[in-house]
C-alpha positions in Angstrom: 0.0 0.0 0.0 1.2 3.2 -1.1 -0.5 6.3 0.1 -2.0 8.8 -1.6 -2.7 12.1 -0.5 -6.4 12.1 -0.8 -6.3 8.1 0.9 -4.1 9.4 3.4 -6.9 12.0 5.5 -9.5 9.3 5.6 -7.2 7.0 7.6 -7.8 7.1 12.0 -5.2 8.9 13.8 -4.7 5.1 15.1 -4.0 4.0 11.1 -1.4 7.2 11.0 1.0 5.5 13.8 4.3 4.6 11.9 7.4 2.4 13.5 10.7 3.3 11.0 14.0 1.0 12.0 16.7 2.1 10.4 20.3 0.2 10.4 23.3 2.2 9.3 25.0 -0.8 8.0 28.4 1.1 6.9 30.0 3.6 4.6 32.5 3.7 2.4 34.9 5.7 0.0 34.1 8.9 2.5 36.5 12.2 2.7 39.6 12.2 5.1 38.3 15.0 7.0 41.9 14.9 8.9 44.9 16.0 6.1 47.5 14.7 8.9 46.6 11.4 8.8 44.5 11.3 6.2 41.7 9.5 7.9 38.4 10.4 9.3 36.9 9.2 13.0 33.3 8.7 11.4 30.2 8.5 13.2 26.6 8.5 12.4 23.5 10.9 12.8 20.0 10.0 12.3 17.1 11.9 12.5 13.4 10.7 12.0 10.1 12.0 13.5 11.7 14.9 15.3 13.8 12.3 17.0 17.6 11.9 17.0 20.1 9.0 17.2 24.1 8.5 16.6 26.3 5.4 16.3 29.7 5.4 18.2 32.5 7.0 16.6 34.8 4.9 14.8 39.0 5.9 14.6 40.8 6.4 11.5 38.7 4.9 8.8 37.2 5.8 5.6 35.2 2.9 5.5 33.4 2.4 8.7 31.4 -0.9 9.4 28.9 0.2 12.3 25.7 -2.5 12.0 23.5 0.0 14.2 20.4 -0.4 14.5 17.4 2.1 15.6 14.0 2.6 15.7 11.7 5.9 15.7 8.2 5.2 16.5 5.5 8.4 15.6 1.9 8.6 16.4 0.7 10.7 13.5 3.3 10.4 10.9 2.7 12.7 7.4 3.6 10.5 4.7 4.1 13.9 2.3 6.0 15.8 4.9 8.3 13.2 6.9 11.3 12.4 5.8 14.6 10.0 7.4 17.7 12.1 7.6 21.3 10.3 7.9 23.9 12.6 8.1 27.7 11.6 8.8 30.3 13.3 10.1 34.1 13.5 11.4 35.0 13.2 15.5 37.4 16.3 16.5 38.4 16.5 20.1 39.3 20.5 19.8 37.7 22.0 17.2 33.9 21.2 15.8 33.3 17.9 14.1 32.9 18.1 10.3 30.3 17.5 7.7 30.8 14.4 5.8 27.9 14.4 3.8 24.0 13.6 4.5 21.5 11.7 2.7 17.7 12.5 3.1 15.0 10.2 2.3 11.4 11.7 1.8 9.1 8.9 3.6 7.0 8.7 0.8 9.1 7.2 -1.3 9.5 4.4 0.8 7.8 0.9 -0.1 5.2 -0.1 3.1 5.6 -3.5 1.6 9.3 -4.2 1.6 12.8 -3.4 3.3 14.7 -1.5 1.7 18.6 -2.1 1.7 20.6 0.4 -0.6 24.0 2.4 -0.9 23.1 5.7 -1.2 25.4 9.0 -2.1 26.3 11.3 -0.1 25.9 15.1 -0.9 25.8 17.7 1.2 28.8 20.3 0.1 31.1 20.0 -3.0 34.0 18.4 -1.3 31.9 15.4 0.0 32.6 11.6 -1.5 31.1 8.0 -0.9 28.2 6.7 0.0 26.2 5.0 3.5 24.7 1.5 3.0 21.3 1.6 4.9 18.8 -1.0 5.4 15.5 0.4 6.3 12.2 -1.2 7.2 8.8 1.2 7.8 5.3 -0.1 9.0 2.8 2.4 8.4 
């Protein structure tokens, strides 16, 4: 089932609940964020239903393996107006982390029906390389 607008506002406020589980599986080919040792200390953010979560930080790696999993639950989710954000950055101990790119997901355009395990590109600035390999699963 795929919802369409006009579908979507004749559902109960009980049919609008929506459990997302996202695992940030990995990433790979990112930016060395750090020119001295041309590495990055990666780490995860993801943000769904106003909700955030991170995976641990990972040391010198371009190519991070985390297998995190986590789930966002929401009571009245908007199908046209949700959407997953994954963004991934650098660990600094001094100075502010740094951007390594983000990917956003409109919820839409997720199948109901199916998981849905991808790479996906980063973007984010014009510097930013690689992709995150997400596996996601959404029952609306």
């Amino acid at each position: 089932f795929v919802p369409t607008e006009s579908s979507w506002w004749t559902m109960t406020d009980e049919a609008r609940s929506a459990t997302l589980r996202v695992r940030v599986v990995a990433a790979r080919n990112l930016r060395a964020a750090d020119r001295r040792t041309k590495s990055s200390d990666p780490y995860a953010v993801v943000k769904a239903f106003g909700a955030t979560k991170k995976t641990k930080f990972l040391n010198k790696t371009l190519a991070p393996v985390w297998n995190a999993e986590f789930e966002f639950r929401c009571r009245h989710y908007t199908p046209f107006k949700d959407e997953l954000r994954v963004e991934l950055w650098d660990k600094d101990t001094i100075t502010l982390d740094d951007p390594l790119g983000n990917v956003v997901l409109h919820l839409e355009q997720l199948d109901l029906e199916a998981s849905a395990d991808a790479w996906h590109p980063l973007s984010g600035a014009d510097n930013v390389t690689g992709e995150v390999h997400l596996v996601i699963d959404f029952d609306a």
